[in-house]
N, C-alpha and C positions, 0 to 999 in steps of 0.2 A: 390857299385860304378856302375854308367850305363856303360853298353856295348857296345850299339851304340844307337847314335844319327841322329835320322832325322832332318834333316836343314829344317823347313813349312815355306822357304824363296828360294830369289832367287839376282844375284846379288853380289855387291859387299858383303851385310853385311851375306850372305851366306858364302862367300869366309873364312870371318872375325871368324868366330863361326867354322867353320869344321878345319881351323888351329889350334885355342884354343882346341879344345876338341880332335885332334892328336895329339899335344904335351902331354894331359892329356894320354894319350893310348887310345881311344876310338874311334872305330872307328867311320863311317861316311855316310851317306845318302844323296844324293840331290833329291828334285825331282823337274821337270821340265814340261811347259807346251812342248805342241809342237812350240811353236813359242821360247823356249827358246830352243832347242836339242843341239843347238852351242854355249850356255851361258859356258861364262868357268868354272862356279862353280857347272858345271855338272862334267868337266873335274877332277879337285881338290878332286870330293871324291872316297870314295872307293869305294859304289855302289851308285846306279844309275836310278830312277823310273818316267815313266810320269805320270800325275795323271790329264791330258785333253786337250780339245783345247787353243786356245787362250786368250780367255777371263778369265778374273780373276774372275768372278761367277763362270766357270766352271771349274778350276784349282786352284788356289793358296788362295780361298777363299771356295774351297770346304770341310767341316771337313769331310765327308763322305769317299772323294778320300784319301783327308790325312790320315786319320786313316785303311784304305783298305791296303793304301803305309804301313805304318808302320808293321801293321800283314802281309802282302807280303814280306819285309824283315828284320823281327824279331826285328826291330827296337823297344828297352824298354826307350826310350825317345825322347822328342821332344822339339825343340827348335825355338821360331815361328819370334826370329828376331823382327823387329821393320814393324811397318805396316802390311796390308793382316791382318793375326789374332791375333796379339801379345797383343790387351787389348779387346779381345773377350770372356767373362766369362763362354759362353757357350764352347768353344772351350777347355777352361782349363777341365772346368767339365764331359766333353766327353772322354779326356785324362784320366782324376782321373777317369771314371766308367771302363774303361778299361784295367787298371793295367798299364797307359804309364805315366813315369812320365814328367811332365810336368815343363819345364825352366822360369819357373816364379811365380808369385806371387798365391797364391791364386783364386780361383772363386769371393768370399767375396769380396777380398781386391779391383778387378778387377769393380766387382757391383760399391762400395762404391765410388772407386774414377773416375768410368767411368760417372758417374752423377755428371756435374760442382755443379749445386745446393744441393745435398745432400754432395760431399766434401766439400763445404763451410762449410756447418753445422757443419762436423765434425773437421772441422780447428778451428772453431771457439769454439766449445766445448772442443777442445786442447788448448785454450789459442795464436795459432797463429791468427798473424793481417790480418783481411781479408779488401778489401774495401769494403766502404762503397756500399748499395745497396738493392732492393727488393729481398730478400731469396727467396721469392714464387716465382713459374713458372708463364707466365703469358698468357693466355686463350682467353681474350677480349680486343682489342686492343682500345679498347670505354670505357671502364669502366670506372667510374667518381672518383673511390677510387684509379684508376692507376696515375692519371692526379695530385691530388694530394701529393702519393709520392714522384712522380719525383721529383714535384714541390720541397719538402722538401730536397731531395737530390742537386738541382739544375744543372744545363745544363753549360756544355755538360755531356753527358751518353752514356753507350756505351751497344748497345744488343748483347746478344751473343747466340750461341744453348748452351742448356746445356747438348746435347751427341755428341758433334762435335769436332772439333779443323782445325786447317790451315786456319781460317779465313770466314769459309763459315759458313750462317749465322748470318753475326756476321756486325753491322752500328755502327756508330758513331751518335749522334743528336745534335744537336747545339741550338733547338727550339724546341717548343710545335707544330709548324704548322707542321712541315714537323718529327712530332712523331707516326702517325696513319702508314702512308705510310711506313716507316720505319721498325714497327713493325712486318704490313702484309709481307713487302718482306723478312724478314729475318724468319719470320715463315715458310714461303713457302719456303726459299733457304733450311732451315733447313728440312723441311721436306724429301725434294728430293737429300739431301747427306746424311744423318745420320739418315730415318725411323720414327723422330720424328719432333715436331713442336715445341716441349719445349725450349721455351728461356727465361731468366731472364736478368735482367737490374741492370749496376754500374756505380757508378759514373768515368767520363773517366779523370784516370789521364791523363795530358797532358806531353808530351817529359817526357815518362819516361825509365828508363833504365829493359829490361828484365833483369833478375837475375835468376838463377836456379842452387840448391843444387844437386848434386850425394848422392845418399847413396846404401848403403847395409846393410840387414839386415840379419841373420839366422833365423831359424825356433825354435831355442832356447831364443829368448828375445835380442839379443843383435844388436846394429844399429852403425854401423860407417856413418858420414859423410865426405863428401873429401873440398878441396876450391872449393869457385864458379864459375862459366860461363856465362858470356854474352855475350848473345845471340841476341843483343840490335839489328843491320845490317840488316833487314827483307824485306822482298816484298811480299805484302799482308799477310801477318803477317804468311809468310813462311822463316825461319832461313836460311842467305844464307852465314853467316859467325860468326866464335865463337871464342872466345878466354877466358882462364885462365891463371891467376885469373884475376879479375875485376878489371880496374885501381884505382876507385873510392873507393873500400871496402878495410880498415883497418882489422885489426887483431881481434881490437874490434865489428865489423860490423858482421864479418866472422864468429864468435864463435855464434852471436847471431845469425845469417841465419842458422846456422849447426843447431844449438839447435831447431828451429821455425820447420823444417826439421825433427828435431827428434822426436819430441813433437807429430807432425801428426803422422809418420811410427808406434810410440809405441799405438799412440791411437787406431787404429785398425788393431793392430798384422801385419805388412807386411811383409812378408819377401821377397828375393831374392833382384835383383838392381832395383832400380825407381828414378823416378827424381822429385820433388818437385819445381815450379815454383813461382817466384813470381816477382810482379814491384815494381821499388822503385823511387821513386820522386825525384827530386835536391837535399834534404834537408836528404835526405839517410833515410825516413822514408819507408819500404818495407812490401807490401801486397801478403797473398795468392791469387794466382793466379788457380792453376791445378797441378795437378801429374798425371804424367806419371809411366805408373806403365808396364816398357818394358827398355829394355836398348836403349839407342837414336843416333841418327846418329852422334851426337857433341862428342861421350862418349872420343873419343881417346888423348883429348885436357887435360882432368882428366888424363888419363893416363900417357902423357905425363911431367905431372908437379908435379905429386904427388910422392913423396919420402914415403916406408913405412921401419918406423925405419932404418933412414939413407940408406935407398935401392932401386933403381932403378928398375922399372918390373914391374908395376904396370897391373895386365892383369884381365878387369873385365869382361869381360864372360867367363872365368875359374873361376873366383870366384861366379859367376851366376850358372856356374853346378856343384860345388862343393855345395853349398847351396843346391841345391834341392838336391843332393846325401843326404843332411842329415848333411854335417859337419858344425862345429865350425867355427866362425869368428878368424884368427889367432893374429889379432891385433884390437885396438881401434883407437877414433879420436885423440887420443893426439900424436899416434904414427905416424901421418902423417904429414908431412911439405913437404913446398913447394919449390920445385928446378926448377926457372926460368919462363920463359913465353911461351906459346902456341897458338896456332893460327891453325884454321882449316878454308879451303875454299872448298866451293861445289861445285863441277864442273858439271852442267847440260847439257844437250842435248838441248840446247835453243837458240834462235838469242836475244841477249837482243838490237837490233835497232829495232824489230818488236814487241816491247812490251814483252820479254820473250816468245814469240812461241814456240812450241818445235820443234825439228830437229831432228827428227829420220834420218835414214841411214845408208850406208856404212863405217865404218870407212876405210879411203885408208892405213891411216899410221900413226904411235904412238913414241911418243919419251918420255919418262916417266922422271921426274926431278930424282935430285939423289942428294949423299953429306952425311955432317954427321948431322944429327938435321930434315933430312928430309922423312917423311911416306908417301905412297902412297896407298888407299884402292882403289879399284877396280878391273872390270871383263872385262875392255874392251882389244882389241888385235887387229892388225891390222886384217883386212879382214872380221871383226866382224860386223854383221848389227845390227844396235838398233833399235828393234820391237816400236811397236806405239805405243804397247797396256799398257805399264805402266809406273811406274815414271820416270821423264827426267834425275833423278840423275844416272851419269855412274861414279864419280870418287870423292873421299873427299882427300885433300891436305894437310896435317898437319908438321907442324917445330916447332922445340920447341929450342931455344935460352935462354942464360943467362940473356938479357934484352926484353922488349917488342919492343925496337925500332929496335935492331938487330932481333928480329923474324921478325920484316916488313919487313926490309933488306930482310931475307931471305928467305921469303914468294915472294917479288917480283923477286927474281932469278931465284926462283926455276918456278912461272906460265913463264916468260920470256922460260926455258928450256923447258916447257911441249907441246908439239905440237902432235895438233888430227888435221889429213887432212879428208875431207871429209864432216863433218858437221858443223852446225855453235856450239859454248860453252859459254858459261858466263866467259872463261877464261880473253878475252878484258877489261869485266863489272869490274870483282875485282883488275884488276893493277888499274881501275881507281879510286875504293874507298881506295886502301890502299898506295894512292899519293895525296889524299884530305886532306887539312892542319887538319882541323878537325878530321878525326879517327888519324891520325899521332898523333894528339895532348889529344887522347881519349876523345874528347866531340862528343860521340853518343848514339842515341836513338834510340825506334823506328819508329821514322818519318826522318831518317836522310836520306836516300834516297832521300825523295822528297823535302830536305831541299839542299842538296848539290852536289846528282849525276845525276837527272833524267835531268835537263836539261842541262849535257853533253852529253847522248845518243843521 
């Protein structure tokens, strides 16, 4: 069993993991730059290490400081949370040379599914539906053999990087004319977020529904799947609101997403928790997408809904350190059903009348929702300043009711009770999507935003 865990996180979803692994007995590590010394998830653990300045090159993205931290204090595991290093394959394998075990998946598994075009491959070498698309990376934005393909694919297409995610890199095309243009920008956006230029091209479904499967796997062969999440609610194709299960997926639907899901994890051995993406059309016909091979900011929505063998408690990064400790899976997917609806909303540091800006500052003062069906993740406290230097996300909202329409109900209660003085929040934005007849009535995508709320802002 590990002894103690360094949190290679900060924040709320720090907060979330040094809870899980105290209730395990284990103790706890934060480390922090200087610009976090008053982040409360310094507070929360047992000890306590900085590892740099401000900047997240030189802190929270350092494996050098990290791994210093961990032999500083005795720290024999680590756990890297979601973003910063959490699908960095070198970071795993620095861990693995150095006797620290590592909360998550494999180096391998890490490689394989951190390359959108090489996942593809192996999805499709599992038998899951991928969309249609050029598998090769693509080089010459002139090539006469590119012009072609499209062509057979036909327009609209969508570019994407293939070691990115949140939207950068990544166009839409509607034409052949304005395909050159398109392909250099997102090379170029690609290059200068994610190191590379590699991007491949698919054909773009239109209004489709995000969909994505939870699973876990052991280090012994065995993979449960949980119900699914959509994730459809996005701005720039960043998740600002989630809900389980999906209104649209039946029972039959559901078995076959679990299985498409499983089909991948067993093809190349994953183990620990990952999330498997895919979209799916009107007509419920559903493509690989991506996996995420880290536990994700939406996980608590699964948690919420999932029953294992008639049992409520559903806690997946306990079962995340329990897997790398080496144990068994204590149940299957048959063994899970669904108890009611869930609903998570992101609360960022943002003004959404200036285009989502971010709003760093002082928080003056916090009134946190409450009730029964109602969670609240976050580090913020009154008097607390939100540094500039990282993500805008300060707080995730989650309720889980007997029906999806009483979780709206009480989804709007509860942002109603949540009051941050001081900066502006996206709190406004989501009473306003979750009073639009349309999510009420669960027809959303991800273009529903600019279909239905952008021109209330």
């Amino acid at each position: 069993m590990i002894n103690k865990l360094l949190v290679a996180n900060r924040g709320e979803i720090a907060i979330r993991i040094m809870r899980s692994a105290k209730e395990l007995g284990i103790k706890t590590v934060a480390i922090y730059s200087e610009a976090d010394k008053d982040c409360l998830h310094t507070m929360l653990a047992d000890e306590k290490i900085c590892i740099g300045p401000a900047s997240a090159t030189e802190s929270y993205l350092s494996i050098p400081n990290i791994i210093s931290a961990c032999e500083a204090t005795n720290a024999d595991a680590v756990h890297p949370g979601y973003g910063f290093l959490a699908e960095n394959s070198h970071f795993a394998e620095v861990c693995e040379t150095c006797g620290i075990t590592f909360v998550g998946p494999s180096k391998d598994s890490i490689e394989k599914m951190g390359d959108k075009i090489e996942a593809k491959r192996i999805a499709k070498k599992a038998g899951v539906p991928i969309v249609p698309g050029i598998e090769e990376s693509i080089s010459n934005p002139e090539d006469p053999k590119l012009i072609k393909e499209i062509k057979k694919i036909g327009f609209p297409i969508i570019i994407k990087a293939a070691h990115g995610g949140g939207g950068k890199g990544m166009r839409i095309v509607n034409s052949e004319e304005s395909l050159k243009i398109a392909l250099l920008t997102a090379m170029e956006e690609s290059k200068k977020a994610f190191g590379s230029d590699k991007i491949y091209i698919e054909k773009y479904i239109e209004e489709p529904k995000h969909i994505e499967v939870q699973i876990l796997a052991d280090k012994k062969g065995n993979v449960v799947y949980f119900p699914e999440r959509d994730c459809s609610v996005q701005r720039r194709h960043q998740k600002l609101i989630e809900e389980s299960p999906c209104v649209v997926v039946d029972e039959k639907l559901r078995k076959k997403l679990g299985r498409a899901a499983v089909k991948l994890v067993e093809e190349i051995g994953y183990y620990s928790a990952g999330t498997v993406e895919f979209i799916m059309d009107k007509k419920g016909n559903f493509y690989f997408m991506e996996m995420n091979t880290r536990i994700q900011v939406e996980h608590p929505v699964t948690e919420s809904i999932s029953m294992i063998k008639n049992k409520v408690g559903l806690d997946l990064i306990k079962e995340q350190i329990l897997i790398a400790s080496g144990d068994k899976l204590k149940f299957t997917s048959e063994d899970i059903s669904i108890c009611g609806h869930s609903l998570e909303c992101r609360i960022n540091a943002e003004d959404p009348q200036k285009d989502f800006f971010p709003s760093p500052g002082k928080i003056e003062n916090v009134v946190l929702p409450g009730g029964n069906g109602i969670r609240v993740d976050t580090h913020i406290y009154a008097g607390y300043t939100i540094p500039t230097f990282y993500d805008s996300l300060i707080a995730k909202l989650i309720v889980v009711s007997s029906t999806r329409q009483e979780a709206i109900k009480k989804m709007l209660r509860a942002l109603e009770e949540f009051k941050i003085n001081g900066i502006k929040t996206t709190i406004p934005f989501h009473k306003k999507v979750l009073q639009t007849q349309a999510f009420i009535e669960g027809d959303v995508c991800t273009n529903f935003l600019q279909k239905y709320i952008y021109q209330q802002i």
